[in-house]
C-alpha positions, 0 to 999 in steps of 0.5 A: 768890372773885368779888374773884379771878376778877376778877383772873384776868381782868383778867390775861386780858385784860392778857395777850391784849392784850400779846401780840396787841400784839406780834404785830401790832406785829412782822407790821407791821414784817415786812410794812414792809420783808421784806429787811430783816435788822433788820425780820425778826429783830424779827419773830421776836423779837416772836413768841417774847416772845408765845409766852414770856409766852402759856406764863408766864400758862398755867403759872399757870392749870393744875393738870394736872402733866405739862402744868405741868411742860412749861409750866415746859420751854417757857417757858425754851426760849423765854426761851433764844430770847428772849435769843438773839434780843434779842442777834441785834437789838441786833447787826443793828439798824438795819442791812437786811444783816449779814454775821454773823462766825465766832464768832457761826456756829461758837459763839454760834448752837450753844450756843443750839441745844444749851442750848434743846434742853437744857431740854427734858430732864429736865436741867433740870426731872426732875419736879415736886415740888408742884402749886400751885392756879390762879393760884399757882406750882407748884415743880420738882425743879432740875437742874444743865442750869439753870446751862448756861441761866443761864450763856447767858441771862446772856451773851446779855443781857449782851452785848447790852445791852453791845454796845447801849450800843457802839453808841450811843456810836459813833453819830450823827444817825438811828441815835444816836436810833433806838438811844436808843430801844431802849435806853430799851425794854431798860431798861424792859422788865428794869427790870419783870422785875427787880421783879416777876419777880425781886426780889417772887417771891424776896424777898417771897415775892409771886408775883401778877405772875409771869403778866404777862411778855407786858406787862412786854416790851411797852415793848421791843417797842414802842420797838424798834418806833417805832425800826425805823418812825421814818422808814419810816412810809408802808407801815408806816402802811396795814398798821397801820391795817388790822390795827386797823380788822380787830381792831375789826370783829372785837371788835364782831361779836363783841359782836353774837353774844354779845348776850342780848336784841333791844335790845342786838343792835341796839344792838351792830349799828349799833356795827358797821357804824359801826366798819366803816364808819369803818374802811373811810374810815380805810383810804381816807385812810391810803391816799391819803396814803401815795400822796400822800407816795410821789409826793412822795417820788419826785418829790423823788428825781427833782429831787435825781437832775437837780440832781446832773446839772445840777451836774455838767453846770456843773461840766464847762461851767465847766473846759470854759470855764476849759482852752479859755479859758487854751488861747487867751488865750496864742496871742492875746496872742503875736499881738497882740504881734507885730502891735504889733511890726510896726506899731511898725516894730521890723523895719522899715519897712512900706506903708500898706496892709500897716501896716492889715492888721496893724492889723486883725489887732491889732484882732480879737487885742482882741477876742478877748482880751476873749472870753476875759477874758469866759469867765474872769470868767464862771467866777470868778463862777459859782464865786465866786471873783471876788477883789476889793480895794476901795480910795478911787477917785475915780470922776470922774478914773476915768470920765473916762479911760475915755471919753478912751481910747474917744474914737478909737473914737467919732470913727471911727463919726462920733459925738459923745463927751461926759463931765459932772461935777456934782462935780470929784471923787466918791470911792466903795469899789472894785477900780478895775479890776473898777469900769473894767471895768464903765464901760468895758464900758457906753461901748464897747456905746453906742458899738458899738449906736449906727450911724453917722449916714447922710449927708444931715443929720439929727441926729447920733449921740451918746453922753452919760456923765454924773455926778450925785449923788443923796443918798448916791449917785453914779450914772453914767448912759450914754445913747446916740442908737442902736438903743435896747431892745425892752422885753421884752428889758430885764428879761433884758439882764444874764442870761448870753449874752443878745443883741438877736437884730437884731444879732447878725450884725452886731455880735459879743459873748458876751452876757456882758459885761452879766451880768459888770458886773452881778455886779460892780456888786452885789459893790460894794452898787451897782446896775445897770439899763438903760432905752429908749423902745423900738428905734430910740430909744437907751438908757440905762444907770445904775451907782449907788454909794454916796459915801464921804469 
């Protein structure tokens, strides 16, 4: 006897558990998110399998026959909503809104309705025909409403482990692992009501866990759970956490109030107030920490929303550069050819005087070109497109020519132009014309930055291009006798549209070139970098290469 009331307990407390288990789980996903379609039906869900294995235990702990034979009426009313529902989260999971077809309206919503008012009628179960003690199972005179529940139950489940599996084939990333979890839960939870509610009742003849049907759904209700919270675990967390803290408070006063004696009273308080305790610094850090992840949360969106617009912002600066850029390259070319035409004398011969104009015309067409060729390269860096064919160069035959064809431009400014060579010829792996580009850009800004020298004496203004070896590489180097680097200016000199700010009205540029050579050098594994005693003392520039055979 003592062996049996044990049980009965143990099955009490099995039971409570469960279903106080599922409600809590199903409210917490309720509260997670109200709009969502998902989160609502598992709430409902969660309360008919509590309600359905909360009636299976009472059926069995009863011997009054009308409350016996209603108990038998409830539970498959609630199995019917309990196969409803499970097909209806199968369909809507993981999804916050469903627009639900005809056929689920018009057919499978009604013959649920009809068939769980059905078993409420003596269709189903007329009357008892015997009372069992507590703890067995009592037995019913069948109607033929049984087979209508069977059929639907049947299809529901039926359809919503089909429609489940589906699913999960047609699935990919979060949701593909979201439904592998409700799938296991699904399995599990018919797995336990196959064994104990079916095949050991109706082949064995053993009824002894009929009464736990709340723990046999407990893993469906859970895995669906964990799915539903996977990634959504801020708020979900608090409310959790404050129901468990809530239940432990609660159990231990009650504990306190039951106790017999002075000694175990003071001992259960002091269990108490530390379990509120400690519930209450739980709640706390929990909080902090969904605060903590929500701020982190919303700063990541606000970083992710202004890099889409800066992106968007480069995007536009980048075809704005592009259209304008092909827009003027054309009419400049068509300027500069006609300014080379007159000078020419192809239309006749022209004064002096009229033969400068045109030349400086000619001269600012150049520069203007060499604008654009800037913004163009500019946008074929930025979207890295720059399309380069390495090729042997010999870098000495290369930078020579570069200062030959500069050397007019050195001689008006009254400068002296100089080229050395530690090597007759020094090869390297290279587009020559990107690598020209880039030798060419550094001798005319030494040549542009570096003044005229005043008349009167002193020393006179120089740039020095010179090629030495240094191991495995060969490094050019620029040096110039003119208005030198401020040294904060250095660090940011090969950065787009970066000027000196003492020159920048007298001498025109885009800022552009030095960012462009750098980007160049380093697509040839090379470097490039810049060095000065200060303003006033000229500048030096290096481009470093690795030597080839």
């Amino acid at each position: 006897m003592e062996l049996l009331n044990s049980l009965r307990n143990l099955d009490l407390l099995s039971v409570g558990a469960s279903v106080a288990s599922i409600c809590i789980i199903g409210f917490a996903a309720y509260f997670s998110n109200r709009k969502s379609i998902t989160n609502r039906t598992f709430v409902l869900f969660a309360i008919v399998a509590a309600a359905w294995g909360s009636l299976n235990y009472l059926n069995y702990q009863s011997v009054n026959p009308p409350l016996v034979l209603w108990t038998f009426r409830l539970i498959i009313f609630f199995a019917t909503w309990y196969s409803f529902l499970l097909f209806r989260l199968v369909y809507v999971f993981p999804a916050e809104t469903v627009s639900f077809p005809r056929s689920y309206r018009f057919f499978i919503l009604p013959i649920t309705i009809l068939t769980s008012i059905i078993t409420l009628t003596p269709l189903v179960f007329p009357a008892l025909a015997e009372l069992a003690p507590v703890g067995e199972v009592s037995k019913t005179v069948v109607g033929n409403g049984i087979f209508l529940f069977a059929g639907v139950v049947i299809f529901l489940v039926g359809n919503g482990i089909y429609l489940l599996v589906r699913k999960l084939r047609k699935s990919s990333g979060v949701e593909k692992n979201q439904l592998k979890f409700v799938l296991l839960g699904v399995t599990l939870t018919f797995f336990l009501h196959l064994v104990f509610n079916l095949i050991l009742p109706g082949i064995f003849l053993y009824v002894r866990f009929i009464p736990l049907g709340a723990v046999f759904t407990f893993p469906l209700v859970v895995f669906t759970a964990y799915a539903i919270f996977r990634h959504h675990l801020l708020n979900v967390k608090v409310v959790t956490t404050e129901i468990l803290a809530f239940i432990l408070a609660v159990v231990s006063l009650v504990e306190v109030v039951i106790s017999h004696d002075l000694g175990t009273m003071v001992f259960r308080s002091g269990t108490f107030i530390l379990v509120l305790a400690f519930g209450i610094l739980l709640i706390k850090s929990v909080l902090r920490e969904v605060e903590q992840r929500e701020e982190l949360q919303r700063l990541n969106i606000e970083l992710e929303d202004k890099k889409l617009k800066l992106e968007e912002l480069s995007r536009f600066k980048t075809q704005l550069l592009s259209l304008a850029s092909h827009q003027v390259k054309a009419p400049l070319a068509a300027i500069k050819g006609f300014a080379s035409i007159l000078i020419d004398g192809l239309y006749g011969p022209i004064n002096g005087k009229i033969k400068e104009t045109i030349g400086k015309m000619r001269f600012s067409a150049d520069e203007l070109i060499g604008t654009v060729n800037n913004l163009l390269d500019l946008r074929k860096v930025e979207e890295g497109k720059m399309e380069y064919q390495f090729a042997r160069v010999d870098l000495v035959k290369m930078t020579q020519a570069v200062v030959e064809e500069l050397r007019l431009l050195a001689t008006s400014k009254k400068l002296e132009l100089t080229f050395t060579s530690a090597l007759p010829e020094a090869f390297v792996s290279a587009d020559e014309t990107k690598l020209r580009q880039v030798i060419q850009n550094l001798v005319d800004n030494a040549i542009k930055y570096t003044p005229t020298p005043s008349t009167g004496g002193g020393q006179a203004g120089f740039v020095k291009v010179e090629l030495k070896v240094q191991g495995n590489d060969i490094i050019v180097s620029i040096v110039d006798s003119g208005l030198g680097l401020p040294k904060e200016l250095i660090p940011q000199l090969f950065e787009e549209f970066i000027r000196d700010e003492r020159v920048k009205k007298e001498i025109r540029g885009t800022g552009l070139g030095l960012f462009i050579a750098r980007k160049i050098v380093e697509a040839h594994s090379g470097k490039l970098w810049a060095e000065s005693d200060g303003a006033g003392k000229g500048s030096r520039f290096y481009v470093k290469l690795k030597k080839i055979s």
